[in-house]
N, C-alpha and C positions, 0 to 999 in steps of 0.2 A: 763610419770611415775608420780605417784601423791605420793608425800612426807608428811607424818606430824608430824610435830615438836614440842614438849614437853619443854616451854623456849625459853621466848623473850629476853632473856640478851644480852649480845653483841654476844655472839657465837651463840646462835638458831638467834638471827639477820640478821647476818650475811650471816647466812648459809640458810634461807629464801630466802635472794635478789639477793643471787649468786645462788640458782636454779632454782626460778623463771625466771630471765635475760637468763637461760639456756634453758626455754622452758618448763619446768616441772611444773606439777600441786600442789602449796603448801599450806597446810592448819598451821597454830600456834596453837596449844595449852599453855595460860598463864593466871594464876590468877589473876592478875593486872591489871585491868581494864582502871585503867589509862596511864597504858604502853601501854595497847593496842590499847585507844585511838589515840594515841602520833602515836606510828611505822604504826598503818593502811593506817595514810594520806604517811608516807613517801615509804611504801613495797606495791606494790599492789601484796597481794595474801589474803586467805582467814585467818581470825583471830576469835577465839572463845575464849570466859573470862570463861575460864574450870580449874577445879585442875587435869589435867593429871595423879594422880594414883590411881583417882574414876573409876572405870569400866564403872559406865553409863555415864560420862562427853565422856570418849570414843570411848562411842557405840554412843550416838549422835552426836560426831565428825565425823562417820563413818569411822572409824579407821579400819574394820573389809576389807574395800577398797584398802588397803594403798600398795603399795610395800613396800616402806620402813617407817619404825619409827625409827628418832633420838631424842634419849633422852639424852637434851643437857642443863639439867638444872645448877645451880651451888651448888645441892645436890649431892652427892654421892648416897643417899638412896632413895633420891625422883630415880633418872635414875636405879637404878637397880629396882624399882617398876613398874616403863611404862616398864621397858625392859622386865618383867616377864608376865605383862598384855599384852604386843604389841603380844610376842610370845605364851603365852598358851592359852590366853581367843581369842585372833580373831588371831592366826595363821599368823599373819603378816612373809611375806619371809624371809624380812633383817631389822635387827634392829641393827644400830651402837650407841653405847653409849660413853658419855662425861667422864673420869674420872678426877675428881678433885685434890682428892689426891692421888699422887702417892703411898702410901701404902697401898689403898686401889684400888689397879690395879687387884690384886690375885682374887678381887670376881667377876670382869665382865668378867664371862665364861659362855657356853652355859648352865648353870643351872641356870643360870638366864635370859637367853631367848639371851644374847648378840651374835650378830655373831662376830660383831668388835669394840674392845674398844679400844677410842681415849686418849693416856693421854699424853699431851703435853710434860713434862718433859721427859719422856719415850724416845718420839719420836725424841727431841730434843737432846737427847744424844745419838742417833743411827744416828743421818744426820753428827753429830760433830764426831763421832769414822769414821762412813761413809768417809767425808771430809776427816782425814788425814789416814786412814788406806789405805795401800796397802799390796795384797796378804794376809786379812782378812777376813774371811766371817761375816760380817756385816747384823744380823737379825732385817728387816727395820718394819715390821707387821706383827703381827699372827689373822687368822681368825677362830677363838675359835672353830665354830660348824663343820666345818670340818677338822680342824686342820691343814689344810695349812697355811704355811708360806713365807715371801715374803723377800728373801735373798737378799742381794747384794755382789760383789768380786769383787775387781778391779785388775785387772791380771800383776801379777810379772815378771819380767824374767825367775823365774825358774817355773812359773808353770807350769804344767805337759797338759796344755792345751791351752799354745802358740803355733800358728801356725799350728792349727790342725782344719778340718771342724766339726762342732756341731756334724754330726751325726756320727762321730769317737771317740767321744770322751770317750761315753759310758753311755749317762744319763741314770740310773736307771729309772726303769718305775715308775712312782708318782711324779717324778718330770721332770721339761720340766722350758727351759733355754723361757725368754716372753721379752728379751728386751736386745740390747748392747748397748750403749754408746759410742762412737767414737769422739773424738775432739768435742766437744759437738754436735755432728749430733746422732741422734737416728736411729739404725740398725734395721730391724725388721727379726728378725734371722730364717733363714731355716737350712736344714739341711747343704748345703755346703755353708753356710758362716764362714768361718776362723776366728776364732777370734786371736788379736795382744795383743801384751805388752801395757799395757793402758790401755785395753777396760773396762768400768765399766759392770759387765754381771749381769744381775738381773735375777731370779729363783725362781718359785714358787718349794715349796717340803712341803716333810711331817717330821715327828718326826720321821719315819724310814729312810730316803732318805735324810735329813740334812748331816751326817758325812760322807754319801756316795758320796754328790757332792761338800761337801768340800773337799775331798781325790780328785778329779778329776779336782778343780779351783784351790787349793791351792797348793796341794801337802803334804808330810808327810805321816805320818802313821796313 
């Protein structure tokens, strides 16, 4: 998979040496010349002294290649400019973006080319409600361009889907249960795996199919 990345700060860094170490083909894009001096001898992967919201700095990255484009600068404006260029000018597939500030989460949606937008604070208060919520439906990530969302519930006594197999339960078609959680052993769920009192059960869904697998993990009306 060939990655490239907009921002050599410590997060496009970061996220360089942990894809390359993974096997993946990664190219940087950063202005800093000197930075890129510095990271090249430490990251082997490819690095170019480009402004990432020049179209042609880009096209000569051969950006038009890329599966993905993460735009992980610590602009907010500069990442929704690669995000708009990654997806309208070279049709890049997946483009995850950095959000900086959290109030300014509302604009990395697919009209700006984002499929998935990263914003730390966000996330970190969905792992924290996550951690102590039970018989909650805890919304973990939303993937803008197709408007799936990445649920989690961790299953009460009275929910209405203790002790019952996956495929009784009744998922609405749009959503489909991708993961349970057990004493910390990871379940990889068929239709007659039973889920128990405990289980953390993660769910991809839609914005129609949300309240309808909440009614079915939770319970309520």
């Amino acid at each position: 998979m060939k990655v490239v990345i907009a921002g050599a700060g410590n997060v496009g860094s970061f996220i360089a040496e942990d894809l390359h170490n993974a096997g993946h083909e990664v190219l940087v894009l950063e202005q800093d010349d000197q930075l890129v001096a510095k990271l090249s001898k430490q990251i082997n992967c490819t690095w170019v002294v480009a402004d990432a919201c020049e179209v042609s700095s880009l096209h000569k990255a051969g950006v038009a290649d890329a599966d993905v484009m993460v735009a992980a600068t610590g602009d907010d404006e500069d990442n929704l400019v690669v995000s708009l260029l990654a997806k309208q000018e070279f049709m890049v597939p997946r483009v995850v973006a950095r959000v900086n500030h959290p109030k300014n989460h509302w604009l990395f949606n697919k009209s700006w080319g984002v499929d998935v937008a990263v914003s730390t604070p966000h996330l970190l208060s969905s792992l924290v409600e996550e951690a102590v919520s039970v018989g909650t439906l805890v919304r973990l990530l939303s993937f803008e361009q197709s408007g799936a969302r990445l649920v989690e519930v961790t299953l009460a006594e009275d929910s209405p889907a203790v002790d019952r197999e996956i495929a009784h339960i009744g998922i609405p078609k749009g959503a489909t249960i991708v993961a349970v959680v057990r004493s910390d052993n990871l379940v990889v769920p068929r239709g007659d795996t039973i889920l128990r009192i405990g289980d953390e059960v993660l769910a991809l869904v839609t914005a129609d199919t949300e309240e309808q697998v909440k009614h079915l993990l939770v319970g309520g009306s």
